[in-house]
Z-matrix of the N, CA and C atoms (Angstrom, degrees):
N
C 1 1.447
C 2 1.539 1 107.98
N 3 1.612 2 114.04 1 96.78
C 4 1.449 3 110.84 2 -179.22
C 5 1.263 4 124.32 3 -38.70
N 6 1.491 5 91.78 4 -51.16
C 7 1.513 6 116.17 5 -160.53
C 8 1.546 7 122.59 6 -60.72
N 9 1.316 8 93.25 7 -45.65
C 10 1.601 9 111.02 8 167.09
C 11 1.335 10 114.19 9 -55.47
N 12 1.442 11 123.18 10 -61.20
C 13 1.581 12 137.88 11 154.88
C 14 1.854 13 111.06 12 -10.89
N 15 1.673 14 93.33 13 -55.54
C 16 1.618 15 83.75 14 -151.57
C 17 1.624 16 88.26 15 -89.01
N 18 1.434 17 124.69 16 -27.41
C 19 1.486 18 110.47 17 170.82
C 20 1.172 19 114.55 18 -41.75
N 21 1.406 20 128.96 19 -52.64
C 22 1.520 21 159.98 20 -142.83
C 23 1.883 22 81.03 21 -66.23
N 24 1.533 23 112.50 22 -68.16
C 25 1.187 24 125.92 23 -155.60
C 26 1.784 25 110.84 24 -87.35
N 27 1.362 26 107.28 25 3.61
C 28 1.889 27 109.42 26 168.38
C 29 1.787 28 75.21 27 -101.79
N 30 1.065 29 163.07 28 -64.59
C 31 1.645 30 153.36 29 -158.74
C 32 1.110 31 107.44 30 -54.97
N 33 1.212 32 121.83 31 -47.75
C 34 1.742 33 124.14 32 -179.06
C 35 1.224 34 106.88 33 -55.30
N 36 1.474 35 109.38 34 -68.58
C 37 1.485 36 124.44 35 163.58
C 38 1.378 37 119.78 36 -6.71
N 39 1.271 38 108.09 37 -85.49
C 40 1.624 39 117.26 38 -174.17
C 41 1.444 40 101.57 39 -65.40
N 42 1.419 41 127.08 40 -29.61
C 43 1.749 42 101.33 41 174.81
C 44 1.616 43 107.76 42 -86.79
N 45 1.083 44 111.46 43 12.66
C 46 2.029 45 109.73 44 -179.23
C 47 1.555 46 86.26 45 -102.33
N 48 1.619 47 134.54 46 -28.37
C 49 1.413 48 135.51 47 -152.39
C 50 1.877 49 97.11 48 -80.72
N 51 1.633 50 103.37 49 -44.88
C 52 1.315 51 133.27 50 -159.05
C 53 1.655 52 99.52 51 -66.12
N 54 1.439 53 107.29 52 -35.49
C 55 1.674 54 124.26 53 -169.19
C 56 1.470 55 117.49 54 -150.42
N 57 2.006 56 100.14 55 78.18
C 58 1.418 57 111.46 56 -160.12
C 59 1.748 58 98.59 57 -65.65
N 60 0.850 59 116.79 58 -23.12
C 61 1.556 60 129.03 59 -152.98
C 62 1.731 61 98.77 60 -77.92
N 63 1.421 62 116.33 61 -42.09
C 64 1.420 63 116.65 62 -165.74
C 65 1.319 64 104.59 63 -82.33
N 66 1.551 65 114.11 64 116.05
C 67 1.552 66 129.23 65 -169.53
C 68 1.907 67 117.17 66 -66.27
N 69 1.579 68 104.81 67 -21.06
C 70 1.315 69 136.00 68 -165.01
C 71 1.387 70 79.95 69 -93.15
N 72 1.456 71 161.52 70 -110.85
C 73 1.241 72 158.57 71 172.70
C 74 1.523 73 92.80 72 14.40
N 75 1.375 74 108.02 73 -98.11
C 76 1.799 75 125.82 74 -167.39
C 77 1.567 76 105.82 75 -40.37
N 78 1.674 77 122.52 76 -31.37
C 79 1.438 78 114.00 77 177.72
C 80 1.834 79 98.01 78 -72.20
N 81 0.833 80 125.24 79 -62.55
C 82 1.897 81 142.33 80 -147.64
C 83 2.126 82 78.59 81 -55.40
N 84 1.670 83 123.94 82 -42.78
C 85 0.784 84 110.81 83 -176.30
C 86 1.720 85 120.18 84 -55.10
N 87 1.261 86 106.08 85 -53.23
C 88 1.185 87 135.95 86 -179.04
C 89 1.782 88 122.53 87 -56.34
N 90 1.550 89 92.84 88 -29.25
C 91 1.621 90 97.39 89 171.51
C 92 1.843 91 121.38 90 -96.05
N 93 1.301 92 89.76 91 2.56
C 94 1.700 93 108.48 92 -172.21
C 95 1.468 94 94.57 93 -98.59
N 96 1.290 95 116.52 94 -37.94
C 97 1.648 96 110.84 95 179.24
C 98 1.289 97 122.25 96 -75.33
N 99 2.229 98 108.28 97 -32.22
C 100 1.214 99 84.02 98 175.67
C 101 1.902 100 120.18 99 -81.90
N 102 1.122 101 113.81 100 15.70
C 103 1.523 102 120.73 101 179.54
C 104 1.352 103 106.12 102 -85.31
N 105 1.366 104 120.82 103 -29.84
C 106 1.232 105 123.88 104 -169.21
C 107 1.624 106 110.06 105 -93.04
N 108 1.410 107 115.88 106 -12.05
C 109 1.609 108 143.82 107 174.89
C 110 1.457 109 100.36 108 -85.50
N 111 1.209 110 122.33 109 -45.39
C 112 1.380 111 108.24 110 -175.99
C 113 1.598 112 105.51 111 -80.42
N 114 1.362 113 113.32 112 -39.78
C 115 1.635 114 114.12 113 -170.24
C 116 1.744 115 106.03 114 -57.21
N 117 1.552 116 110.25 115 -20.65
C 118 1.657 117 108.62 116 -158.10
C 119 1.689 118 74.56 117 -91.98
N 120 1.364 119 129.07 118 -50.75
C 121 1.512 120 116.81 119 -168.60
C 122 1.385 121 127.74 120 -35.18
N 123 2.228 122 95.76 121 -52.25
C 124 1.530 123 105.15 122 157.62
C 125 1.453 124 117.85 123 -32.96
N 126 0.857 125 120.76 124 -79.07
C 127 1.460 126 154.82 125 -172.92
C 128 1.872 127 112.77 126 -42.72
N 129 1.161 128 100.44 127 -0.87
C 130 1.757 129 121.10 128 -169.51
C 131 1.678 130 106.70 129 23.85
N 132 1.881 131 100.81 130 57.76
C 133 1.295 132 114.10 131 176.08
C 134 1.765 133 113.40 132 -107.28
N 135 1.299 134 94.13 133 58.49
C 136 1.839 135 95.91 134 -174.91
C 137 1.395 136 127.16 135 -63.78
N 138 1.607 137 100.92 136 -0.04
C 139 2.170 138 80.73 137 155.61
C 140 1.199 139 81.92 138 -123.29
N 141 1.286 140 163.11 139 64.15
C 142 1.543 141 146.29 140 106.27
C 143 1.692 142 90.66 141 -73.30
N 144 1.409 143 113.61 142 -77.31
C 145 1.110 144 107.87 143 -159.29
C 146 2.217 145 114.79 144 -57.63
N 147 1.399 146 117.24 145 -18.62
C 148 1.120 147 118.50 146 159.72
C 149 1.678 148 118.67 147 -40.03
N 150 1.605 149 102.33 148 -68.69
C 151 1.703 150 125.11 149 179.33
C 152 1.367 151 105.17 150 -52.94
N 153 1.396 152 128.45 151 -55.68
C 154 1.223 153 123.48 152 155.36
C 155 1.728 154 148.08 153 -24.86
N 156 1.021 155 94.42 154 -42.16
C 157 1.418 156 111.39 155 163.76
C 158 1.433 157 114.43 156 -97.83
N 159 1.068 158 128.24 157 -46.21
C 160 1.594 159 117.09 158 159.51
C 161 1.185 160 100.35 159 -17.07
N 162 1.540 161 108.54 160 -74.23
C 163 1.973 162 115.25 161 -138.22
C 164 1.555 163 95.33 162 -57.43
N 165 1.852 164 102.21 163 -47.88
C 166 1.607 165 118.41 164 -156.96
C 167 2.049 166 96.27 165 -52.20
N 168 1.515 167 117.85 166 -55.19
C 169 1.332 168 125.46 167 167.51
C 170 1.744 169 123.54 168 -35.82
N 171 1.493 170 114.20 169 -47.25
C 172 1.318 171 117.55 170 149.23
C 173 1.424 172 125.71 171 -23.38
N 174 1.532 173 108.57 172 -75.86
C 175 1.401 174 130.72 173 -153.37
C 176 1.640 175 84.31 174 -81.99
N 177 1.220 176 138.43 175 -52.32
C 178 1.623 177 140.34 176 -177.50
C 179 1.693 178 92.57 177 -33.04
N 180 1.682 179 112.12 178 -84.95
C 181 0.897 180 132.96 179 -153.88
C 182 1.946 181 99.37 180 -52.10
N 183 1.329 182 124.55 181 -52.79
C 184 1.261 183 118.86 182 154.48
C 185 1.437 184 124.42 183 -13.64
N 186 1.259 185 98.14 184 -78.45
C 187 1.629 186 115.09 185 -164.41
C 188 1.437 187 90.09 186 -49.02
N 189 1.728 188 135.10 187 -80.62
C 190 0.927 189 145.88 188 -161.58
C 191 1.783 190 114.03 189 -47.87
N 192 1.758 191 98.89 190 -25.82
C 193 1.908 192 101.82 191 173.41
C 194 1.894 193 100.08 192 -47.50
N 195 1.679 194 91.85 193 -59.98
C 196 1.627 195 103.81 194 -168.00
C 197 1.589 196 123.58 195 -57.06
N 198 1.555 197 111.34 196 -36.94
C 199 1.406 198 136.16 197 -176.37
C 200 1.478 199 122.12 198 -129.33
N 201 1.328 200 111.36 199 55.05
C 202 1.686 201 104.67 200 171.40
C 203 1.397 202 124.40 201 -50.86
N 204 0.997 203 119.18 202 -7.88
C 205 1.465 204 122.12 203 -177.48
C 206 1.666 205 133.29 204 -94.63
N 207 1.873 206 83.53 205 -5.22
C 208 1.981 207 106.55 206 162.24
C 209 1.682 208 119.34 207 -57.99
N 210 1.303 209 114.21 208 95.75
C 211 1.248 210 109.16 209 168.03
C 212 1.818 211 109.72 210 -43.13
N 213 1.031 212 125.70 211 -62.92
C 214 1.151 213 161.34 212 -154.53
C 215 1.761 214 101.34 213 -54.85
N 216 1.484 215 105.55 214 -55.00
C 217 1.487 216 122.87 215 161.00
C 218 1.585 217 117.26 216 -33.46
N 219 1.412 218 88.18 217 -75.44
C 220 1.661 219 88.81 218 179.81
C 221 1.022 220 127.72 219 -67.12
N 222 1.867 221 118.77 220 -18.39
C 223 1.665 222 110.62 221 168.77
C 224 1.667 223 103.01 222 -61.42
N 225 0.969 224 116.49 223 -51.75
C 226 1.826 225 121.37 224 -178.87
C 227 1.354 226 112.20 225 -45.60
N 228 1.259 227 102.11 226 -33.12
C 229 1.645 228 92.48 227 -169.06
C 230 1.827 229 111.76 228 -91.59
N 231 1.686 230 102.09 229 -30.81
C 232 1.325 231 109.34 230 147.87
C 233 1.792 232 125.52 231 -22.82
N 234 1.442 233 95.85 232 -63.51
C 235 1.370 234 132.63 233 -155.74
C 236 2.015 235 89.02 234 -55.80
N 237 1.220 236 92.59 235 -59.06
C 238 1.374 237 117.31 236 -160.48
C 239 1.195 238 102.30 237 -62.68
N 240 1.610 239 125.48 238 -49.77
C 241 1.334 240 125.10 239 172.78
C 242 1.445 241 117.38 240 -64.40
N 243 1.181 242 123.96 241 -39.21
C 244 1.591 243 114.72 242 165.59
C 245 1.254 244 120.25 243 -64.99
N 246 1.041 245 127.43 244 -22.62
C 247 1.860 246 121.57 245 158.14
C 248 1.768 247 118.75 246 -45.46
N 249 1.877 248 83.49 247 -37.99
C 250 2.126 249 70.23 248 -169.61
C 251 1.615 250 90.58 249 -72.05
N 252 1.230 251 145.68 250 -10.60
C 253 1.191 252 122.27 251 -161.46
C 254 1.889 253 91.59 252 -64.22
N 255 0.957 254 129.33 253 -62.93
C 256 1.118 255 129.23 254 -170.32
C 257 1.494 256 146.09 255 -36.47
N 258 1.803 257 83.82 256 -44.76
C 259 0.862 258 111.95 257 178.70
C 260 1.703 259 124.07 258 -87.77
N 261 1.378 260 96.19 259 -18.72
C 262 1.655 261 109.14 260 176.91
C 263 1.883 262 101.54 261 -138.18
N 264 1.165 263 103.78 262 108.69
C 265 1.428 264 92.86 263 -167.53
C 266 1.967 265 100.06 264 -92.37
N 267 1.477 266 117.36 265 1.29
C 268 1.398 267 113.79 266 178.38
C 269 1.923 268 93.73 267 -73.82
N 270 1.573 269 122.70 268 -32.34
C 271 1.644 270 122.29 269 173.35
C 272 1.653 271 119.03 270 -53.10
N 273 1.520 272 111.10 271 -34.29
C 274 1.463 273 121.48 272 -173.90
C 275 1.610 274 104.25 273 1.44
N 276 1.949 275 103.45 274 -81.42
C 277 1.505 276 116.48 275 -152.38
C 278 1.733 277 98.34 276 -59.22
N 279 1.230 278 103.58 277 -65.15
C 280 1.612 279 112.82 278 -175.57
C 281 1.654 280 113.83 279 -36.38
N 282 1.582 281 115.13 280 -62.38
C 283 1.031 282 108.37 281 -155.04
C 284 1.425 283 107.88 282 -107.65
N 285 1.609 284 117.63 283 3.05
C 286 1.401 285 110.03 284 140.54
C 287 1.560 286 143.63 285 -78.89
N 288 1.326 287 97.03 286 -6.02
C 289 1.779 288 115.75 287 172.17
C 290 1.570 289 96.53 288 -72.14
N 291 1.513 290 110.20 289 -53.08
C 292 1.693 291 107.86 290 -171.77
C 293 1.585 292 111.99 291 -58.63
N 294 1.590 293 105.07 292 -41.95
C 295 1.301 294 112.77 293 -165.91
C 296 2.027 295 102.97 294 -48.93
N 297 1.343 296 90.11 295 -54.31
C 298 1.880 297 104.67 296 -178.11
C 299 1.511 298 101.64 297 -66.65
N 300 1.421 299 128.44 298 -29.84
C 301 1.544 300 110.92 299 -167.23
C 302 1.642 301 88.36 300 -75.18
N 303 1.473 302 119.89 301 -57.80
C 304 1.753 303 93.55 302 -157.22
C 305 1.516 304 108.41 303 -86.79
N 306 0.955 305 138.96 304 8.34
C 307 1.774 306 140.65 305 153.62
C 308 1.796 307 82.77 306 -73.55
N 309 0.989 308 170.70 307 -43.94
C 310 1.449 309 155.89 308 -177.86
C 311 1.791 310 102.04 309 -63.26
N 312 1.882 311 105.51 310 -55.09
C 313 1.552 312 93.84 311 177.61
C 314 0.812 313 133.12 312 -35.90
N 315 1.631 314 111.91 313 -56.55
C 316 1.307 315 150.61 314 -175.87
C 317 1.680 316 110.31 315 -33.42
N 318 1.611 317 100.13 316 -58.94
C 319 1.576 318 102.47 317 -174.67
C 320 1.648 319 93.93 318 -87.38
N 321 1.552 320 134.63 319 -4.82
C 322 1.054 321 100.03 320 159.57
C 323 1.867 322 141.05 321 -68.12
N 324 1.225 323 65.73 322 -40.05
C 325 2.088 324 83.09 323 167.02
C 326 1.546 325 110.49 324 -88.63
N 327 0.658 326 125.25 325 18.91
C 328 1.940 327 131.68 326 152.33
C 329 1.254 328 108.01 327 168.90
N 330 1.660 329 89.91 328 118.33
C 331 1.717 330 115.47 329 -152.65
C 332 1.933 331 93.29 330 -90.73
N 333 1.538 332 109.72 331 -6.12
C 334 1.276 333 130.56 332 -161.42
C 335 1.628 334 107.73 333 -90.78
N 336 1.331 335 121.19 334 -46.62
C 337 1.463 336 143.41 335 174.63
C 338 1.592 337 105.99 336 -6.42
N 339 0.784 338 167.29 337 109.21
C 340 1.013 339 152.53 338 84.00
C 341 1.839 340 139.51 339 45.33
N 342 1.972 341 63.39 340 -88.15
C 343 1.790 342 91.92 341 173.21
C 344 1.723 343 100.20 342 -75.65
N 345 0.661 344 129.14 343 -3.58
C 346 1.817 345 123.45 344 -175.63
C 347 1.667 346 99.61 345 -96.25
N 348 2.064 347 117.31 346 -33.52
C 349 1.468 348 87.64 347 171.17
C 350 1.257 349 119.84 348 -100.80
N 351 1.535 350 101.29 349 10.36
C 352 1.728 351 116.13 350 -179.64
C 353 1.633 352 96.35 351 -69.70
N 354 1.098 353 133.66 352 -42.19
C 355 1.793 354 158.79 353 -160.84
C 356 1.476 355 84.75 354 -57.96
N 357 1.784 356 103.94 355 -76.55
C 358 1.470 357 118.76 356 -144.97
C 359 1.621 358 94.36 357 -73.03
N 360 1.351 359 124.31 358 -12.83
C 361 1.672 360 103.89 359 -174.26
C 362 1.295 361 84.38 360 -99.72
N 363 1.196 362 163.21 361 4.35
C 364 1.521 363 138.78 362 166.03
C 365 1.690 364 97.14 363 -100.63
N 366 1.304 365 122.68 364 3.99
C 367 1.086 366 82.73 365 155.57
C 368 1.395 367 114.78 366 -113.60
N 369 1.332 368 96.54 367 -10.59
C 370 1.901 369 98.29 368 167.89
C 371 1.375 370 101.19 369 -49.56
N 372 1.195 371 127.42 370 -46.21
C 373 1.544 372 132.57 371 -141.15
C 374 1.867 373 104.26 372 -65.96
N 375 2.132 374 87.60 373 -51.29
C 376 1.869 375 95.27 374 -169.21
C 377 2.105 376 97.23 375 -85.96
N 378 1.459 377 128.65 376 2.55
C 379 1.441 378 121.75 377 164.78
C 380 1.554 379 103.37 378 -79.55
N 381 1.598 380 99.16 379 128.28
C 382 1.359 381 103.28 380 168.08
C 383 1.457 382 152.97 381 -38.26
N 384 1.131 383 161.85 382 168.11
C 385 1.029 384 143.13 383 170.37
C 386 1.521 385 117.22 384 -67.88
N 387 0.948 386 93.99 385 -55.05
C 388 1.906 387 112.37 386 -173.86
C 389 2.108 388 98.76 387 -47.15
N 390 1.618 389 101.10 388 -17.36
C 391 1.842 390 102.49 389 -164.48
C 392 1.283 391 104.95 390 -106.00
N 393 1.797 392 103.59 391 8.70
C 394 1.667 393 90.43 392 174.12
C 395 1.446 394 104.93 393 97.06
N 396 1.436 395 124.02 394 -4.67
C 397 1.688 396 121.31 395 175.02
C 398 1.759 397 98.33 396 -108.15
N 399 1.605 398 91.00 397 -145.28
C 400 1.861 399 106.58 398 -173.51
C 401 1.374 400 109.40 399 107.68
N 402 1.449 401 123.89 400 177.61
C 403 1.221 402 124.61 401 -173.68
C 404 1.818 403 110.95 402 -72.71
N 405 1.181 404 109.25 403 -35.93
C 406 1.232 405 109.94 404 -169.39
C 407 1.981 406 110.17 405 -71.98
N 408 1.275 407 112.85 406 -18.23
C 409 1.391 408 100.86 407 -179.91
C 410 2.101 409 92.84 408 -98.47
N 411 1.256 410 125.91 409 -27.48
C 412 1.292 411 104.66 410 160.90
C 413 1.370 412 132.28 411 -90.36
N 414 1.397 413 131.84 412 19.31
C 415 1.228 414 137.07 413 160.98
C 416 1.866 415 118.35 414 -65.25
N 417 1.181 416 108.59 415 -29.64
C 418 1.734 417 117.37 416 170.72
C 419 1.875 418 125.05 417 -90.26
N 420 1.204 419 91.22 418 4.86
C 421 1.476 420 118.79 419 166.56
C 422 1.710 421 115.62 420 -108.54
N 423 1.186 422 116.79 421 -58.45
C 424 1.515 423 121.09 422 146.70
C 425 1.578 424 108.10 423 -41.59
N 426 1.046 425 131.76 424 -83.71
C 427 1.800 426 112.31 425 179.69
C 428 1.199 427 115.36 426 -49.17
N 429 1.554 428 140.96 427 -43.87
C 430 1.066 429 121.86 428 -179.99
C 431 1.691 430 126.78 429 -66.15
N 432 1.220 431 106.59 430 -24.57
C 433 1.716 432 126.09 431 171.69
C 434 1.957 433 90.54 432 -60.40
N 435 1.362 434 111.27 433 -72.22
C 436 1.170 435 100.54 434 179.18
C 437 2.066 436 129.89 435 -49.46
N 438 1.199 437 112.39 436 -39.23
C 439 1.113 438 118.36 437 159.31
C 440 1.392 439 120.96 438 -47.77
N 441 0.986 440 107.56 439 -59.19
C 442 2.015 441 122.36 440 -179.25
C 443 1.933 442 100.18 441 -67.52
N 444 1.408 443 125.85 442 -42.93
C 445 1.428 444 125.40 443 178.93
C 446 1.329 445 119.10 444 -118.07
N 447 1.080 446 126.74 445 32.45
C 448 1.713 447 138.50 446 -174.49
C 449 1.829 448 99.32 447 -14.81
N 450 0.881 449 137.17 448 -41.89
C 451 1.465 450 141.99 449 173.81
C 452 1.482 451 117.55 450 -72.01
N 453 1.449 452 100.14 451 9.55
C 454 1.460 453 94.64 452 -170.82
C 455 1.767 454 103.91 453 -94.87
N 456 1.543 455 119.24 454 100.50
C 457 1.546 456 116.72 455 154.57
C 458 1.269 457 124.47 456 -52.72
N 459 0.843 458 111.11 457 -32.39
C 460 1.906 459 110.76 458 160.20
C 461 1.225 460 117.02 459 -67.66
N 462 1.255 461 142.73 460 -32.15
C 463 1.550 462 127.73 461 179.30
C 464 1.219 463 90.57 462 -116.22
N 465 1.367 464 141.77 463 20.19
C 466 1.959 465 121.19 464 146.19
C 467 1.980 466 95.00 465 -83.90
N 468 1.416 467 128.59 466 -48.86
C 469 1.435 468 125.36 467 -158.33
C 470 1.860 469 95.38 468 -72.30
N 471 1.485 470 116.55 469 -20.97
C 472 1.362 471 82.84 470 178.11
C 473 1.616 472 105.00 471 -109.86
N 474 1.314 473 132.94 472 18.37
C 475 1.161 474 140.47 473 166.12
C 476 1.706 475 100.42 474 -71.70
N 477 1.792 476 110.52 475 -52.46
C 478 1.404 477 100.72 476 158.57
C 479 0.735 478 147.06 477 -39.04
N 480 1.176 479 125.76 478 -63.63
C 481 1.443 480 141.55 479 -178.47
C 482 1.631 481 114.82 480 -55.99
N 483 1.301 482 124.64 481 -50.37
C 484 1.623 483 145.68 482 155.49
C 485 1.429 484 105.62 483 -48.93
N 486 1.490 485 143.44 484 -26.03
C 487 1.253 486 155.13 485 136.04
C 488 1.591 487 121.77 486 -37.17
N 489 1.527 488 98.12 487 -77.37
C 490 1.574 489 107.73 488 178.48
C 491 1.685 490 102.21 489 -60.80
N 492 1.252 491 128.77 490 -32.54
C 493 1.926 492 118.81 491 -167.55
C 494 1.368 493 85.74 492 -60.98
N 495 1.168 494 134.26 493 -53.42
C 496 1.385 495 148.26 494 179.08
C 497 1.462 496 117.65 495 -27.71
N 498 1.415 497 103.66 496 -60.80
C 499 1.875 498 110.18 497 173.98
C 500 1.980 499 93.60 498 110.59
N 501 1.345 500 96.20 499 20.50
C 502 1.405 501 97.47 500 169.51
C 503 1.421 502 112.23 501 -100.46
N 504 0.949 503 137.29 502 65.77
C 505 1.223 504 135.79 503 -164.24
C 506 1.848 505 121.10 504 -70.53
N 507 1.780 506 96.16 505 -54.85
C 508 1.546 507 84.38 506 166.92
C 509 1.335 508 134.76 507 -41.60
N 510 1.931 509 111.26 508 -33.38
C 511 1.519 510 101.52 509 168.77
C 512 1.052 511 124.16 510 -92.72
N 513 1.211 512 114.14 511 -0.68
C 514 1.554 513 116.69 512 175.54
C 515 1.790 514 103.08 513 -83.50
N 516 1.148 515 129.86 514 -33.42
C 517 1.265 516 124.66 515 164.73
C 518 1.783 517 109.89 516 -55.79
N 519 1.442 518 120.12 517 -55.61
C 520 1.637 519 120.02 518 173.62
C 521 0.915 520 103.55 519 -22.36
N 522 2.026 521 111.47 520 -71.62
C 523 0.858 522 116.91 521 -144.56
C 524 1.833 523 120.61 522 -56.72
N 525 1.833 524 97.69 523 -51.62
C 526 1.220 525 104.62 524 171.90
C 527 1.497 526 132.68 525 -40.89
């Protein structure tokens, strides 16, 4: 539901605007955009989902001014920077180096994260083969997300899917 999304994200807004200082404000902004970045990606809406990640990159880079020490931050802001690849493919080099440097922070300050190797295997997954990604270098990031969050439906469906591109299908069915 876009619409809801972008309400969601003018509310965040004005309470991150209201209280520049609170890093938790500027993240909640930042994690609403990249939802609303991925939904426009679905959606093969590449300057919604472009503008989207801008703003979400803003509020990332915020949070992280106040709190460098958010694992959590830099997976988002990761998150956020691998959207523009998509969405702006003249960003590729730039804002796929960032995308991989802070999904790297990320698991530096919690080697435990989950969501940080859930991050780094989708973007291993959508980097090409020829660039050093593909399913096969994010399939051990997908199990380890699952290892570290066994409850996680998000890193069993894309452990699948990174399975089945594969031609592994029986585990990509498990997995699913």
């Amino acid at each position: 539901d876009r619409a809801a999304l972008e309400k969601q994200i003018s509310d965040l807004s004005a309470v991150a605007q209201k209280s520049p200082q609170d890093a938790e404000a500027q993240y909640r902004v930042a994690l609403a955009s990249s939802y609303l970045g991925e939904v426009a990606l679905e959606l093969h809406d590449k300057h919604q989902a472009q503008h989207a990640a801008e703003a979400g990159i803003k509020a990332a880079e915020r949070a992280i001014a106040i709190n460098g020490k958010n694992a959590e931050y830099y997976r988002v802001l990761g998150t956020l920077c691998g959207q523009m690849v998509p969405a702006n493919l003249l960003f590729a080099l730039s804002y796929g180096k960032r995308a991989r440097d802070s999904i790297n922070k990320a698991l530096e300050l919690d080697p435990k994260s989950a969501q940080a190797y859930l991050a780094r295997g989708v973007g291993n997954y959508y980097l090409p083969d020829a660039m050093g990604g593909g399913p096969p270098v994010a399939i051990p990031d997908f199990r380890k997300a699952v290892k570290l969050e066994p409850g996680s439906a998000e890193a069993y469906l894309w452990l699948g899917l990174a399975l089945r591109k594969q031609q592994h299908n029986a585990d990509a069915r498990q997995a699913f």
